[in-house]
MARSEKE-51091 format. One record per residue: residue in three letters; residue number from 1; x, y negated, z negated of N, C-alpha, C, O in turn. Coordinates in Angstrom, 1 decimal. Layout:
residuo  num  n_east  n_north  n_up  ca_east  ca_north  ca_up  c_east  c_north  c_up  o_east  o_north  o_up
Ala  NUM  X  Y  Z  X  Y  Z  X  Y  Z  X  Y  Z
...
This chain:
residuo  num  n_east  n_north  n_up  ca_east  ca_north  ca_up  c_east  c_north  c_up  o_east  o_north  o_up
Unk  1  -17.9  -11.7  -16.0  -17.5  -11.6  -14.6  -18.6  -11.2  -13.7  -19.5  -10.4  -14.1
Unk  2  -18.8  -11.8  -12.4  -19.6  -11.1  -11.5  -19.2  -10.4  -10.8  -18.3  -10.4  -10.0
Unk  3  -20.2  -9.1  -11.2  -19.6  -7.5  -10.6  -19.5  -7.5  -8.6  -18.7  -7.2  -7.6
Unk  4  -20.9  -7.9  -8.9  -21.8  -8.0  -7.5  -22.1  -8.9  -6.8  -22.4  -10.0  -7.2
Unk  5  -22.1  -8.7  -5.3  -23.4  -10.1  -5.2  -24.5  -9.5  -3.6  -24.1  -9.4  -2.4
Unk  6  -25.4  -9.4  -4.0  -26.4  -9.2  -3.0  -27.3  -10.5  -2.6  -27.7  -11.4  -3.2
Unk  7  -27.5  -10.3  -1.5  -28.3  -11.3  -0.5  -28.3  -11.1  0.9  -28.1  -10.1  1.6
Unk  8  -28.6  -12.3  1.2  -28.7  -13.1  3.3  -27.4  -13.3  3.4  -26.8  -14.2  2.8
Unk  9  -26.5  -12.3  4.7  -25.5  -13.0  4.9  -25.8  -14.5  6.1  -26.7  -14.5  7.0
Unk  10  -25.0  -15.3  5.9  -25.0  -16.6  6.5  -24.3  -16.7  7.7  -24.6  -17.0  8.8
Unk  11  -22.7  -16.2  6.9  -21.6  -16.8  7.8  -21.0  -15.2  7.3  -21.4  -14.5  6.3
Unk  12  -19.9  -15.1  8.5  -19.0  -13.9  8.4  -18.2  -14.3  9.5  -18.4  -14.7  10.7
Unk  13  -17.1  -13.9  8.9  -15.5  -14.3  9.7  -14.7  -13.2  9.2  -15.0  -12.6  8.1
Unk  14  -13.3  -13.0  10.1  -13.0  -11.7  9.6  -11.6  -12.4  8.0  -10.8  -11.6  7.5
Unk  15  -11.7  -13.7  7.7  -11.3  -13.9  6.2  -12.4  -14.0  5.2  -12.2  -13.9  4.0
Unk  16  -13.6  -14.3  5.7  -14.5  -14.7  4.4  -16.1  -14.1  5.1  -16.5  -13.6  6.1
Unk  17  -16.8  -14.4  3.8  -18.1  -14.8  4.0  -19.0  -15.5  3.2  -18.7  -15.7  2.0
Unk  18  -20.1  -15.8  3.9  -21.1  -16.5  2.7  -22.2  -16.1  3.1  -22.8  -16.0  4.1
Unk  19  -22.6  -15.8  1.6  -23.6  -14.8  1.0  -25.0  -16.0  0.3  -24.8  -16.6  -0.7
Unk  20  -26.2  -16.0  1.0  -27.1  -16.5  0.5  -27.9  -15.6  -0.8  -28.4  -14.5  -0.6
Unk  21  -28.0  -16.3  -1.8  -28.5  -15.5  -3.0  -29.5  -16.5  -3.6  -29.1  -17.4  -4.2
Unk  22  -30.7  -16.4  -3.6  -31.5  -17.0  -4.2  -32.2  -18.8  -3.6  -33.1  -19.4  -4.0
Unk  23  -31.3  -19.1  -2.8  -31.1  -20.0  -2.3  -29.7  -21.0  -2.6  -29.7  -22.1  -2.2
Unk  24  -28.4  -20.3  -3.4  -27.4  -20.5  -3.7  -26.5  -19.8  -2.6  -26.8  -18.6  -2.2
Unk  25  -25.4  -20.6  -2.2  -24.3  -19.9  -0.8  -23.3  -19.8  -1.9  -23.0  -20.6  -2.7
Unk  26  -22.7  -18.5  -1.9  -21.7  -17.7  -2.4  -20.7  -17.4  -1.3  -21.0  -16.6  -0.4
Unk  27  -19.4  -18.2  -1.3  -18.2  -18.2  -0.5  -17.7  -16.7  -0.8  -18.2  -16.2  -1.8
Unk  28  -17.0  -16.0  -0.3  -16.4  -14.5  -0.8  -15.2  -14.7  0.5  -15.2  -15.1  1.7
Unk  29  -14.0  -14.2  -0.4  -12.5  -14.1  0.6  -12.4  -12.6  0.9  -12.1  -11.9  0.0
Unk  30  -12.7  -12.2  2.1  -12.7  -10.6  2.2  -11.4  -10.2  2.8  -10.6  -11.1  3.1
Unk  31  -11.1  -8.8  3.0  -9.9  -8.3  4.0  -10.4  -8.0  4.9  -11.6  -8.1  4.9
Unk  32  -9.9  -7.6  6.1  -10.0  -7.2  7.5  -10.7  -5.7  7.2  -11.7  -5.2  7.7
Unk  33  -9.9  -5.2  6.2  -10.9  -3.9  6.2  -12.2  -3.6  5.7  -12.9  -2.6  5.8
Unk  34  -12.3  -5.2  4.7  -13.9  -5.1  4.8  -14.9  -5.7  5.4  -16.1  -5.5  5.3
Unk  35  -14.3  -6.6  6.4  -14.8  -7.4  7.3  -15.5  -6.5  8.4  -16.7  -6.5  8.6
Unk  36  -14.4  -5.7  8.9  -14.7  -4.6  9.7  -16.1  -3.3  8.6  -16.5  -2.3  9.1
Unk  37  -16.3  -3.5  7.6  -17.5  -2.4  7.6  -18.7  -3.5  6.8  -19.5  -3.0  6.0
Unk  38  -18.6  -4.8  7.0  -20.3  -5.1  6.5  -20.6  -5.0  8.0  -20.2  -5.2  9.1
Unk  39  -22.0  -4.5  7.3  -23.0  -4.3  8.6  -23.6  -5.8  9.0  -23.6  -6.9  8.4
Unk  40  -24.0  -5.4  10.2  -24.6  -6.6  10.7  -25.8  -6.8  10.0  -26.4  -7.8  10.3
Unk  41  -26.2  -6.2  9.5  -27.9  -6.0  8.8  -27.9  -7.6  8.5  -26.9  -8.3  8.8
Unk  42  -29.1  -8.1  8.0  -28.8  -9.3  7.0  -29.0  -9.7  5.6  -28.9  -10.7  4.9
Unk  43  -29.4  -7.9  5.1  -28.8  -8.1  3.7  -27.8  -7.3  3.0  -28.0  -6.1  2.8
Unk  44  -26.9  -8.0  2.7  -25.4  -7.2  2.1  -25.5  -7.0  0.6  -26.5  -7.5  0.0
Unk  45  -24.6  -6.3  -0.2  -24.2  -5.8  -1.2  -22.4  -5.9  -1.3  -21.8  -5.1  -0.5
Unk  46  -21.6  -6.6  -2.1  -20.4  -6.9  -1.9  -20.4  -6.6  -3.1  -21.4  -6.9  -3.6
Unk  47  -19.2  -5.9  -4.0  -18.5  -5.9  -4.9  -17.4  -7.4  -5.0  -16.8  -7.9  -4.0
Unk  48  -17.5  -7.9  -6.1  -16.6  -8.8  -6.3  -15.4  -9.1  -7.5  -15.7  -8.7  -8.6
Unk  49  -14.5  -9.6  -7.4  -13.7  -10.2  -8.4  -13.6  -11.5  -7.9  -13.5  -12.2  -6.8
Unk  50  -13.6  -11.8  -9.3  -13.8  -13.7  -9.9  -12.3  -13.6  -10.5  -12.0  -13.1  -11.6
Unk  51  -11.2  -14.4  -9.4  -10.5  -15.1  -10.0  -10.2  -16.9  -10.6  -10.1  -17.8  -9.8
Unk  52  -10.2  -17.1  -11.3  -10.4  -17.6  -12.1  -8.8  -18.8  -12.4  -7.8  -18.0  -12.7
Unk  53  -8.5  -19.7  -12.4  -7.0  -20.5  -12.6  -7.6  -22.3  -12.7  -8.8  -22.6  -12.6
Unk  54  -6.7  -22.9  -12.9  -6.4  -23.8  -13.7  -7.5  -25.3  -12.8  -8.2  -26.1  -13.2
Unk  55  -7.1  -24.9  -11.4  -8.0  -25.7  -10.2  -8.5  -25.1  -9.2  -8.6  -25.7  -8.2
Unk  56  -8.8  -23.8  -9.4  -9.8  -23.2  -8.4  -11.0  -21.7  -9.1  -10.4  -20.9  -9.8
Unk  57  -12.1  -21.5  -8.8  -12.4  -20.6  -9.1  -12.5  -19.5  -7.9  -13.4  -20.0  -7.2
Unk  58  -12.3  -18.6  -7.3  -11.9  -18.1  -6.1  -12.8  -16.5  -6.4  -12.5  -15.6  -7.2
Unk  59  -13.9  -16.6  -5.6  -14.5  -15.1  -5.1  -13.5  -14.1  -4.1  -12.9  -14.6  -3.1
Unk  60  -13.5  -13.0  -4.4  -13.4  -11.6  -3.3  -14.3  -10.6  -3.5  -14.5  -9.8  -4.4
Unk  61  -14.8  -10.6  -2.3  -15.5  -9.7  -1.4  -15.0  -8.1  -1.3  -13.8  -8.0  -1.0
Unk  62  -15.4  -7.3  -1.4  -15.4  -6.1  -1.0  -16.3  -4.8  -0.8  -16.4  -4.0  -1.8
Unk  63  -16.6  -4.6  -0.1  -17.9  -3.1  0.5  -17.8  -2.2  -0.2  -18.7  -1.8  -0.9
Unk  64  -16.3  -1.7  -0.2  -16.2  -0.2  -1.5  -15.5  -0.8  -2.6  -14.6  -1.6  -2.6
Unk  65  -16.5  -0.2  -4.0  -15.6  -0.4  -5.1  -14.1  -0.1  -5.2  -13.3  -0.7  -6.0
Unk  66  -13.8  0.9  -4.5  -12.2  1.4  -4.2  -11.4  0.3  -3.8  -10.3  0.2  -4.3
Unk  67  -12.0  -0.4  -3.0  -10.7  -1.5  -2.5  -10.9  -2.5  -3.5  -9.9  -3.3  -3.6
Unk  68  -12.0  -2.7  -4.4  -11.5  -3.7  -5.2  -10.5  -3.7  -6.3  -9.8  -4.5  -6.8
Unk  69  -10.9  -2.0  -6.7  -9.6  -1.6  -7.8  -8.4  -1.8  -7.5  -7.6  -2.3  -8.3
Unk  70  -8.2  -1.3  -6.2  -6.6  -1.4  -5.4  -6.7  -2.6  -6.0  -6.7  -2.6  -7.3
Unk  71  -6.8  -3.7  -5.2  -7.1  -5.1  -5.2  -6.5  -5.8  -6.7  -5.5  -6.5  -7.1
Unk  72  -7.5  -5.2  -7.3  -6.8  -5.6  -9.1  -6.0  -4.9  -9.4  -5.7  -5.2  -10.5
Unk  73  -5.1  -3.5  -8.7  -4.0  -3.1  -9.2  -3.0  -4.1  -8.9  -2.1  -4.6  -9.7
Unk  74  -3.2  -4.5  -6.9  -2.0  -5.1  -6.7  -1.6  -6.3  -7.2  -0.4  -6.6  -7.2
Unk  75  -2.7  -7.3  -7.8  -2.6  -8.5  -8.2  -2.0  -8.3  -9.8  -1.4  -9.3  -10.4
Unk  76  -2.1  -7.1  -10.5  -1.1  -6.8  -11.4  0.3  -7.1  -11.7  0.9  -7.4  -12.7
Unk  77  0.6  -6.8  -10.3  2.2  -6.8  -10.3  2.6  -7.7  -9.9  2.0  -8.3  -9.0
Unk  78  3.9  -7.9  -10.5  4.5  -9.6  -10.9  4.7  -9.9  -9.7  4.9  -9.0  -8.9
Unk  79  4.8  -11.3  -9.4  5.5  -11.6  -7.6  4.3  -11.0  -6.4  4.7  -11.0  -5.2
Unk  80  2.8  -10.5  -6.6  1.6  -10.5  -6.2  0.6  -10.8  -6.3  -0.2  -10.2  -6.9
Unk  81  0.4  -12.2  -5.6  -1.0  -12.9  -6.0  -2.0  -12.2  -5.3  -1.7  -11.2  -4.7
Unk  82  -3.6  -12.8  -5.1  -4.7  -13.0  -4.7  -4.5  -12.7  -2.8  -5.0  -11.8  -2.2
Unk  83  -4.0  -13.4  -2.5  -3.7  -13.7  -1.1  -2.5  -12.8  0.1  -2.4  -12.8  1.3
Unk  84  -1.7  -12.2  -1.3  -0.4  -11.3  -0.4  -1.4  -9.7  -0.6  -1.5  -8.9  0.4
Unk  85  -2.0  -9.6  -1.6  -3.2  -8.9  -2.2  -3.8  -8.6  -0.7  -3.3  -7.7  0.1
Unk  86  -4.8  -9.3  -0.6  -5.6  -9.4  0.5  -4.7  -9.0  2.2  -5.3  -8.3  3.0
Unk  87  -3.8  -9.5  2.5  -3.0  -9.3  3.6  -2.4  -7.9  3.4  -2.3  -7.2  4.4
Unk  88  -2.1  -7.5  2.1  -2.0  -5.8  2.2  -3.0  -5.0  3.0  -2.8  -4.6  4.2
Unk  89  -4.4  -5.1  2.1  -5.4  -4.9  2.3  -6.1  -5.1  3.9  -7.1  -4.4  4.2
Unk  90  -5.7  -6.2  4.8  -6.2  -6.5  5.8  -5.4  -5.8  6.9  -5.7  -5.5  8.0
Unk  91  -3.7  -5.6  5.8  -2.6  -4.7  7.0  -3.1  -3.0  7.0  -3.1  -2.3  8.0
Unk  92  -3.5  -2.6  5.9  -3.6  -1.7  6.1  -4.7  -0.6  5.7  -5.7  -1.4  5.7
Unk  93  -5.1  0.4  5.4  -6.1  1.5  4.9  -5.9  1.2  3.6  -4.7  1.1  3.4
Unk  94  -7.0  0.9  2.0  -6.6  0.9  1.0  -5.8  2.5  0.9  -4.8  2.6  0.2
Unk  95  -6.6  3.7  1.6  -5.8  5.0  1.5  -4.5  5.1  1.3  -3.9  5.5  0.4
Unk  96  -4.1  4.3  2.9  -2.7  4.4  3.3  -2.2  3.8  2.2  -2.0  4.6  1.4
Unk  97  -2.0  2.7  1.8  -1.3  1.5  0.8  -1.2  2.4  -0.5  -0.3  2.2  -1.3
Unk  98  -2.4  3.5  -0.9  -2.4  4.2  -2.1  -1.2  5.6  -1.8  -0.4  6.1  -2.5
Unk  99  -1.5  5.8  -0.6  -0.3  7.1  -0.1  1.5  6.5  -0.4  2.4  7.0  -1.1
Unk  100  1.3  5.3  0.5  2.8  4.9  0.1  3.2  4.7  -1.0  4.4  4.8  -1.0
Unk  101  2.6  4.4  -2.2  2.8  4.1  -3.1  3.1  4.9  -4.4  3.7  4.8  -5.4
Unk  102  2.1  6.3  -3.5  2.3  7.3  -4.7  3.5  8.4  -4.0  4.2  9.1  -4.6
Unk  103  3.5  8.2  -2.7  4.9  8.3  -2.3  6.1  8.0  -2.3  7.0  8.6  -1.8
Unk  104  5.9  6.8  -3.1  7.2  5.9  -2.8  7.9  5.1  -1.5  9.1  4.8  -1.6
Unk  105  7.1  5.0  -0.5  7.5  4.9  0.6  7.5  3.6  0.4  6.5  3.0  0.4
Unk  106  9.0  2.7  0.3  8.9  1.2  0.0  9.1  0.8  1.6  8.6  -0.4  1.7
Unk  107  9.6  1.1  2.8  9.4  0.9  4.0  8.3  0.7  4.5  8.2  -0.3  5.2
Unk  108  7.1  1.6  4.2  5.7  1.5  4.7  5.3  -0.2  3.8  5.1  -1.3  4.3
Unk  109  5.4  0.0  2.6  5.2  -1.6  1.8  5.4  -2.7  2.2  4.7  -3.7  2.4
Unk  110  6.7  -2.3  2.5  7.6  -3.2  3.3  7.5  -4.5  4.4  7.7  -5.7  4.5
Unk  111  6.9  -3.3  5.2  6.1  -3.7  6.7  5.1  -4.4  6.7  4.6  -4.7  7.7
Unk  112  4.8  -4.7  5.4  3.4  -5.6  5.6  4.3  -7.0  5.3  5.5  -7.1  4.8
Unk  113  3.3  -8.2  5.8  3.8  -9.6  5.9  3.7  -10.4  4.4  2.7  -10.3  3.7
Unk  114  5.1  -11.2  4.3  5.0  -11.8  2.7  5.7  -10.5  1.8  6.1  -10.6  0.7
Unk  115  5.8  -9.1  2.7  6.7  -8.3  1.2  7.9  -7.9  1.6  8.4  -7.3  2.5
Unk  116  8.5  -8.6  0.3  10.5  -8.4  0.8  10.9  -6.6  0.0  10.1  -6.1  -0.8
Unk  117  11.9  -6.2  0.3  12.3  -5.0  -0.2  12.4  -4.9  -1.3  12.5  -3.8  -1.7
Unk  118  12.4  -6.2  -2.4  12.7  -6.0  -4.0  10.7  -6.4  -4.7  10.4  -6.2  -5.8
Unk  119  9.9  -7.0  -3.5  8.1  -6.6  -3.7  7.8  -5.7  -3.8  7.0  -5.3  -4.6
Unk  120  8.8  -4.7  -2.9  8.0  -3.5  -2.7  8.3  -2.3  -3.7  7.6  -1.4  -4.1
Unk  121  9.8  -2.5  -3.9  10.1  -1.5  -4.7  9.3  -2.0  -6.1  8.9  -1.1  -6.9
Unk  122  9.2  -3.0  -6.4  8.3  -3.2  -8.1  6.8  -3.0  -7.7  5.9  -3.0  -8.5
Unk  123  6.5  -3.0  -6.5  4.8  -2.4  -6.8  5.1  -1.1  -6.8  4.3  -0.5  -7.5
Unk  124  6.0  -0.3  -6.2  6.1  1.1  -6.1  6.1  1.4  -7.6  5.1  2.0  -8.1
Unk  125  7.4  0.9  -8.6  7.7  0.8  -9.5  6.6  0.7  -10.7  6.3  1.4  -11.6
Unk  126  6.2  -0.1  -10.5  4.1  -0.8  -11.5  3.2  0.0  -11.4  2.5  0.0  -12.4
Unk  127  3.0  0.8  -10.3  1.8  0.8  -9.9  1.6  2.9  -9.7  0.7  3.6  -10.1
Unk  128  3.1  3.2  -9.0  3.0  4.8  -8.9  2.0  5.3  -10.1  0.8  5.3  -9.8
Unk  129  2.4  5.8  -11.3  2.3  6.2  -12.1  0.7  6.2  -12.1  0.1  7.3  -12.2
Unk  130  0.0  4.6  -12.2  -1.4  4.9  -12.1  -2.0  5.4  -11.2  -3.1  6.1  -11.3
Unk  131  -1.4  5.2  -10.1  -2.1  5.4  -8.9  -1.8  7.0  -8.8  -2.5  7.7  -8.1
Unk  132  -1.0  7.6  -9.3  -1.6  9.0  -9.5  -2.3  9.6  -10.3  -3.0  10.6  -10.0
Unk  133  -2.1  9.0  -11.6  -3.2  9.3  -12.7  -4.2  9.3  -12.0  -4.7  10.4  -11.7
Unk  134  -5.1  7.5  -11.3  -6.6  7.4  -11.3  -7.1  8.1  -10.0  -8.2  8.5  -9.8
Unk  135  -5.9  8.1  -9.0  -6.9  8.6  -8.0  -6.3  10.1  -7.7  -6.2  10.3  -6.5
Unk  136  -6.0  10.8  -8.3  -5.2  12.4  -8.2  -4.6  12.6  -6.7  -4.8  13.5  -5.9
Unk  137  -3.9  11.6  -6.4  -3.2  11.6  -4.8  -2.5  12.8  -5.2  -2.4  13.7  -4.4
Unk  138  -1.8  13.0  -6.5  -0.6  14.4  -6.6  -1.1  15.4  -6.4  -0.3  16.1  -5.8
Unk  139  -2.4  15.8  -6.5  -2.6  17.4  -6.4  -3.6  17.1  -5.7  -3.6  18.1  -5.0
Unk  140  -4.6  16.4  -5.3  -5.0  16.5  -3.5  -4.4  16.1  -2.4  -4.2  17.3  -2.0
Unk  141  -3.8  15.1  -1.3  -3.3  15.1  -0.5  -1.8  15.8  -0.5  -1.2  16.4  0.5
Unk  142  -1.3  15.4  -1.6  0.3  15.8  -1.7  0.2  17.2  -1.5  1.0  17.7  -0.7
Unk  143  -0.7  17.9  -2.3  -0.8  19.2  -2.2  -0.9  20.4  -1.2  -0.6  21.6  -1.2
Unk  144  -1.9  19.2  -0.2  -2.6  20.3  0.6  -1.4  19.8  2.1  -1.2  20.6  3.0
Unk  145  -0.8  18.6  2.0  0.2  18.1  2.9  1.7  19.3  2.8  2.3  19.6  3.8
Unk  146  2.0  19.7  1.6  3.0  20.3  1.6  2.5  21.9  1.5  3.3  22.8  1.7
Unk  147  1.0  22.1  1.3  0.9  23.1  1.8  1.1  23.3  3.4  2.1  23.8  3.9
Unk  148  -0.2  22.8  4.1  0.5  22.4  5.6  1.5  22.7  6.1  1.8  23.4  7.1
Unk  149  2.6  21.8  5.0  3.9  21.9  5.7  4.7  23.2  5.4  5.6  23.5  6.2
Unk  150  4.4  23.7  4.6  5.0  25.3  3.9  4.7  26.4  4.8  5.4  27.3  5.0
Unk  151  3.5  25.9  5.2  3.1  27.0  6.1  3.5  27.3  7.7  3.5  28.4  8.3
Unk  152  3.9  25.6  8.0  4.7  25.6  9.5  5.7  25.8  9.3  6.2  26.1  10.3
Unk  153  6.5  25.9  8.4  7.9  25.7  8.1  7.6  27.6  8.1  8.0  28.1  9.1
Unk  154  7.2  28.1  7.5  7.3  30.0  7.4  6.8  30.2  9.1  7.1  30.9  10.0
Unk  155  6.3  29.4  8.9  5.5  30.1  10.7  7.2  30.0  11.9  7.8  30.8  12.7
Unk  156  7.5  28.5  11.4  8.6  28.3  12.8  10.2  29.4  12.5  11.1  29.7  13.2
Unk  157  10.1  29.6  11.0  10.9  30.7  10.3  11.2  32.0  11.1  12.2  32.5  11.6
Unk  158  9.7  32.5  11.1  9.5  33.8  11.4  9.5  33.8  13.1  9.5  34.8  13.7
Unk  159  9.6  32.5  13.8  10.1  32.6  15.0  11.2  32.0  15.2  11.3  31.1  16.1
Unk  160  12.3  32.5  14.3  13.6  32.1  14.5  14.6  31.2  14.8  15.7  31.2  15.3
Unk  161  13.3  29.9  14.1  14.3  28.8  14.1  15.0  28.2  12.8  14.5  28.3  11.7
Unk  162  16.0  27.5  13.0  16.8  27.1  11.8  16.2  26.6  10.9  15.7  25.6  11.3
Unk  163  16.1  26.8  9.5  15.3  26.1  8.5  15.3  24.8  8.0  14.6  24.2  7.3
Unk  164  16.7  24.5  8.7  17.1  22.9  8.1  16.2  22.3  9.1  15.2  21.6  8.8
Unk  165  16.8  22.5  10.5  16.1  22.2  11.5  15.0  22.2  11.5  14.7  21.0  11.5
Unk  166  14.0  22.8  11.6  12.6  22.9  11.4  11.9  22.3  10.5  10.7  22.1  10.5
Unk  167  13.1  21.7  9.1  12.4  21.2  8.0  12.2  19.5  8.2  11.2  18.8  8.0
Unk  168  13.4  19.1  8.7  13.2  17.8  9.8  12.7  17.3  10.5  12.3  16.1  10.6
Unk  169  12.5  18.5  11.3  11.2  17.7  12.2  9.7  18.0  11.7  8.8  17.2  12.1
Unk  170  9.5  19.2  10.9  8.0  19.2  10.4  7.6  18.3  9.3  6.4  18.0  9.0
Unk  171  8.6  18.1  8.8  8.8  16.3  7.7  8.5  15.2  8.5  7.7  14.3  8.0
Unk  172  9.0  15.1  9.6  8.6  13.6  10.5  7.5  13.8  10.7  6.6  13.1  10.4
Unk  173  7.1  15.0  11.5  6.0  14.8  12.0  4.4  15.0  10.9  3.3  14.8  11.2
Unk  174  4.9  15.5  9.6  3.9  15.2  8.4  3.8  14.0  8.1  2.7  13.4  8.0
Unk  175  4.8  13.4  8.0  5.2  11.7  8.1  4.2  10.7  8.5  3.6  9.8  7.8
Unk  176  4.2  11.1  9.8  3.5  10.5  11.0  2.2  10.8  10.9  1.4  9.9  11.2
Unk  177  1.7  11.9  10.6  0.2  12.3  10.8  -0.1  13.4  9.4  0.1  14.7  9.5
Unk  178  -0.3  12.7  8.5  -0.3  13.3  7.4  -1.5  14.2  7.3  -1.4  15.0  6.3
Unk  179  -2.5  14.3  7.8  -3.7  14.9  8.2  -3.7  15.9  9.3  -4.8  16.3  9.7
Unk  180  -2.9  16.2  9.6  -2.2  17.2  10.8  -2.8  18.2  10.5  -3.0  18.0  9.4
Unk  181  -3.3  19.3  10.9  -3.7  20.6  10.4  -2.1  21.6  10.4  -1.0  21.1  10.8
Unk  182  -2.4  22.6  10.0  -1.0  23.8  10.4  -0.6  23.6  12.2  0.3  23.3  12.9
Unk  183  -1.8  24.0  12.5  -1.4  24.5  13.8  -1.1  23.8  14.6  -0.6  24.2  15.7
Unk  184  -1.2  22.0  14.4  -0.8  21.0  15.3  0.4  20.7  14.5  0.9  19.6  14.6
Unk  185  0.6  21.4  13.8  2.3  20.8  12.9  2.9  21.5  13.7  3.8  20.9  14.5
Unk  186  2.7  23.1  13.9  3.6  23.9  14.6  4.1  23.3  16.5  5.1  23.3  17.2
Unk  187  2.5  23.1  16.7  2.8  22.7  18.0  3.3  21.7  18.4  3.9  21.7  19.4
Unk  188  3.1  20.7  17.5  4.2  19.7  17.4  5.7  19.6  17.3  6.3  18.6  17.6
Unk  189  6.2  20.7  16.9  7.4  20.7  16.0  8.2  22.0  17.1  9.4  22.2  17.1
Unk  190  7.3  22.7  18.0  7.8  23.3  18.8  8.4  22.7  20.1  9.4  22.9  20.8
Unk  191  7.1  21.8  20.1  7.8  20.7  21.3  9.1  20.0  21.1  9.8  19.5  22.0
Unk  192  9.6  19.9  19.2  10.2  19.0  19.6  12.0  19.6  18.9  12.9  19.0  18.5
Unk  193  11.8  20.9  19.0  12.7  21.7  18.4  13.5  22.2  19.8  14.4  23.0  19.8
């Protein structure tokens, strides 16, 4: 397989590029979110996967090795080719797509174009499991999110608001901005209590 491919970029569009290598043009199918971080320089370094089928041999492009893992997780799962693959990837943060997933959020999946509600629940279904093994989403973000939220939730407590209540809205609004610090959870949740 070719891991890599460095050279002269040629052409760049926000689906593809081509990569001059030795005096050989190497086509590469990228996402929007890698389109958005090759530099303008004019010599790149792309991570790639070589897929490989019956009448095409098809390059992908990618800047961080992270998105090409995703990449080969989602083409794992059954009813996900190369190309719905990529439209994940261009809809959204490989992060985000790894959050919903190890969340379960088949709504967020959902929302991307080409995935019906029975896509999303079997990549959730395929894919959770690894995706908390390899990338420890369970005990870094999950952890320090529900710390966050543990903490606004005792804070809006101790100023006398209802706990169901308070747990509702400091849930949406963790939801929403999962990166929130404490103190904009509270101030958030005060406005909206």
């Amino acid at each position: 397989m070719i891991a890599h491919i460095q050279g002269r970029l040629v052409e760049k569009t926000p689906t593809d590029v081509v990569i001059d290598c030795n005096g050989v043009g190497y086509h590469l199918h990228i996402s929007l979110h890698t389109f958005s971080l090759i530099p303008n320089s004019e010599n790149v370094k792309l991570f790639t996967y070589l897929q490989i089928k019956e009448d095409a041999h098809t390059l992908f492009g990618f800047v961080e090795k992270s998105e090409r893992e995703i990449f080969k997780l989602l083409i794992s799962v059954s009813g996900i080719g190369a190309s719905i693959a990529r439209t994940m990837l261009s809809s959204m943060e490989p992060k985000q797509i790894l959050q919903a997933i190890a969340s379960g959020d088949v709504h967020t999946i959902q929302s991307i174009k080409g995935i019906g509600a029975k896509t999303a629940q079997r990549v959730i279904l395929d894919l959770k499991e690894k995706v908390l093994k390899v990338y420890d989403l369970d005990e870094v973000s999950m952890s320090l999110n529900n710390t966050n939220k543990d903490e606004a939730l005792s804070a809006l407590e101790v100023l006398g608001f209802n706990k169901k209540l308070a747990e509702k809205v400091v849930d949406k609004i963790v939801k929403d901005n999962p990166d929130a610090t404490v103190e904009s959870v509270i101030k958030q949740a005060l406005k909206n209590l």
